[in-house]
C-alpha positions in Angstrom: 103.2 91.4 93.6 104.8 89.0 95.8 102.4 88.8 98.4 99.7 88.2 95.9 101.3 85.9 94.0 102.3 83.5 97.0 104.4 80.7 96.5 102.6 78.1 98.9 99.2 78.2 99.8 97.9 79.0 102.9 94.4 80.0 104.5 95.8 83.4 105.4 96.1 83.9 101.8 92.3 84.8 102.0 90.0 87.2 104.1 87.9 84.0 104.3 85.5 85.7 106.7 84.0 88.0 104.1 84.0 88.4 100.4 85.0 92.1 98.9 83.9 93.5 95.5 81.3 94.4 93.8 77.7 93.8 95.4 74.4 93.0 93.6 73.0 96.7 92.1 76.6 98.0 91.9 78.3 98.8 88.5 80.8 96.2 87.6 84.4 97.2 87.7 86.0 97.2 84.2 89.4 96.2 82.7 91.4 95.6 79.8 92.4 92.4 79.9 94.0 89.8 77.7 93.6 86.5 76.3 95.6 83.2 76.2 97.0 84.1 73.0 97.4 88.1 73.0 94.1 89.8 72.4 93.2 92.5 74.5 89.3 92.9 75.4 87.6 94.9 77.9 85.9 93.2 80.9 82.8 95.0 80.0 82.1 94.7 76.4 80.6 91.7 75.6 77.9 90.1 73.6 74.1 89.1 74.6 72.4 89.6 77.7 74.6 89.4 80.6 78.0 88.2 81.4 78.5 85.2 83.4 82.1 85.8 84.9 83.7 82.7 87.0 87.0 83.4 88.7 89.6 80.5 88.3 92.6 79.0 88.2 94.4 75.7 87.2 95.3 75.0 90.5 92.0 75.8 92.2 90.0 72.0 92.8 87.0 74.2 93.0 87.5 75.8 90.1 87.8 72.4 88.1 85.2 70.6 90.4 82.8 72.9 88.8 84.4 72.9 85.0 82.0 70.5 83.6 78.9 71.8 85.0 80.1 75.5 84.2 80.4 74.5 80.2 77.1 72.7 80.4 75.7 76.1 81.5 77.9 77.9 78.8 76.2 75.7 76.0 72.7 75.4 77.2 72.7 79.8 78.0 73.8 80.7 73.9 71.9 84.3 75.2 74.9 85.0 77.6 78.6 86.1 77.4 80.4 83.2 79.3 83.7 83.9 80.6 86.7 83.0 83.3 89.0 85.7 84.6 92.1 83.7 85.3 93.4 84.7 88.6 96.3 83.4 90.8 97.1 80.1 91.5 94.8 78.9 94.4 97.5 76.1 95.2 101.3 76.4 93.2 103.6 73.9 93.1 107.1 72.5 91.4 105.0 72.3 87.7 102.7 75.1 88.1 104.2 77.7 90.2 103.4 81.2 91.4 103.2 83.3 88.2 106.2 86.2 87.7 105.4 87.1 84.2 102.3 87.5 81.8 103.4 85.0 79.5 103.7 82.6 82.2 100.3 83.0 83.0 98.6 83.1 79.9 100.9 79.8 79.2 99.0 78.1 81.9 95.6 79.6 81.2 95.8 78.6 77.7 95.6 74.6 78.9 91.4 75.8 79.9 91.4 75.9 76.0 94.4 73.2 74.7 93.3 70.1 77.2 89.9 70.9 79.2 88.0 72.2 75.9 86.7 75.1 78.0 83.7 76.9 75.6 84.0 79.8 77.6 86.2 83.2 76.8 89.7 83.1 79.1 90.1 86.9 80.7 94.1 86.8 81.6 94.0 88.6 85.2 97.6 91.0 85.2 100.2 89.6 87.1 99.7 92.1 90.0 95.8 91.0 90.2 93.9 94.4 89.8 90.7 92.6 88.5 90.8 90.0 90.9 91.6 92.0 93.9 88.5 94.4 92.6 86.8 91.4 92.2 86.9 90.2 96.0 90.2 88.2 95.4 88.1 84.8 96.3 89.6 82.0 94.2 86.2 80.9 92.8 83.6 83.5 93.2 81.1 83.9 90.2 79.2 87.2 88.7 76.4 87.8 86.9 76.8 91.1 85.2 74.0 92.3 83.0 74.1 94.6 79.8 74.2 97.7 81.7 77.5 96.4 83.4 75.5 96.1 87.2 76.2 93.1 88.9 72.7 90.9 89.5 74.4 87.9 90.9 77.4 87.5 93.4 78.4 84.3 95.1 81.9 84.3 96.7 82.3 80.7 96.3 80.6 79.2 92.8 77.5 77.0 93.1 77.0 75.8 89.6 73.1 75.0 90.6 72.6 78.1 92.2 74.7 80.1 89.2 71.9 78.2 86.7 68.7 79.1 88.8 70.3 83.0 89.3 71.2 83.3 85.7 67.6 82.3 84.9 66.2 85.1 86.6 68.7 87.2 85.8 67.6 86.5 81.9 63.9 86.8 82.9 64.9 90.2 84.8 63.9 88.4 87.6 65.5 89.2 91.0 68.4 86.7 91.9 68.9 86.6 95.5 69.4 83.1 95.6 71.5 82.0 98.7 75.0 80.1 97.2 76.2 77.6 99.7 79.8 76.0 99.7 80.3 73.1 98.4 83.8 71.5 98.9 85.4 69.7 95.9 85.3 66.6 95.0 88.7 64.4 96.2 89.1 62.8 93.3 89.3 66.6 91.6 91.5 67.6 94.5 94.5 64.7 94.1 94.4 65.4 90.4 94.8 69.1 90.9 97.5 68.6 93.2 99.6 66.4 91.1 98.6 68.5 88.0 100.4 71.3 90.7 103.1 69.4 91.6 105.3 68.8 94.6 104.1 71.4 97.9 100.4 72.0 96.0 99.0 68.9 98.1 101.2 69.4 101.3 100.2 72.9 101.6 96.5 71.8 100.7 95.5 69.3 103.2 97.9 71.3 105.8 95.7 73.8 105.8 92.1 71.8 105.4 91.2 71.9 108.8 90.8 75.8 109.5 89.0 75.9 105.2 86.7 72.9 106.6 85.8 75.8 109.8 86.2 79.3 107.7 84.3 77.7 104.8 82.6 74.9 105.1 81.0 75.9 108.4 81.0 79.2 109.0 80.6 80.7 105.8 77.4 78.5 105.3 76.1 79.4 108.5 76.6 82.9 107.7 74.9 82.2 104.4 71.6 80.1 105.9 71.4 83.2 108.4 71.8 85.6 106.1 74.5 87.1 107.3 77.8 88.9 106.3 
């Protein structure tokens, strides 16, 4: 539990060379999870046509660099389950540390609902991370998962244009091998996130930008343009 829950960030905090879990034409892992304010649900069992599951977290500046577009795709797709499996905080600080309980993190989880509005259902990951780690453990991947519970869509790192053109296909049982490049977030997003965090988020952030800028930025969208894992 300790190591997964780290309490400062750094890049070797991520296997940023590949991305784990379930591939497209796999069944989707499933888990009984809860929400902000105590309900259990299964992973699994949801309404309409597929699932659209983003992986998040109130300290992740991709995570909230993507928030609106994410809800605009919530409210235009009515057809679709929309959901975010809260994970570990991509980068603690002093006001948002590392979680050590299950009310701690549903306590932060809840402000997707209180203060960003979030339309989406908020899946509270355990403490210990079971469904993230099965997940691939990225700290923004996305999933489209269809009815059958077999994963159609998989981008480590959320592209909310690429998650809209794959969950078209996916809805029009249309293959949705659409390649999802990186794209960093936006600085504004980043400060906010940081201060949101608190003391350490930022200084462990831009510490370790240089080898995300190579890991992510470069290589993983060269792997991606190649097609490559």
């Amino acid at each position: 539990m300790t190591s997964y829950n780290y309490e400062s960030f750094s890049p070797d905090n991520y296997d940023l060379a590949s991305a784990d879990g379930p591939e497209v034409g796999q069944k989707a892992p499933d888990f009984q999870l809860e929400t902000p304010d105590g309900q259990m649900r299964n992973l699994l069992d949801f309404k309409g046509e597929c699932l659209v599951l983003e992986l998040g977290s109130m300290t992740c500046p991709l995570f909230l660099t993507r928030h609106d577009s994410m809800q605009k795709i919530a409210s235009d797709y009515p057809n679709a389950t929309h959901a975010v499996l809260y994970v570990r905080e991509a980068h603690p600080g002093e006001a948002i540390p590392a979680h050590k309980s299950m009310d701690d993190k549903k306590a932060v989880a809840s402000i997707l609902k209180t203060e960003l509005y979030d339309l989406r259902t908020i899946l509270v990951d355990g403490v210990g991370g079971e469904a993230h780690l099965a997940y691939g453990s990225m700290p923004n991947a996305v999933y489209i998962i269809d009815s059958k519970g077999i994963v159609r869509f998989k981008a480590p790192w959320n592209n909310s244009a690429r998650t809209r053109r794959a969950l078209d296909a996916v809805l029009q049982n249309k293959p949705a091998d659409f390649k999802s490049y990186f794209k960093p977030a936006k600085p504004g997003v980043v400060l906010s996130t940081a201060k949101r965090a608190g003391k350490g988020s930022a200084t462990d952030f831009f510490h370790g930008l240089p080898r995300l800028i190579w890991n992510v930025l470069i290589k993983n969208n060269m792997r991606t343009f190649l097609g490559r894992s």
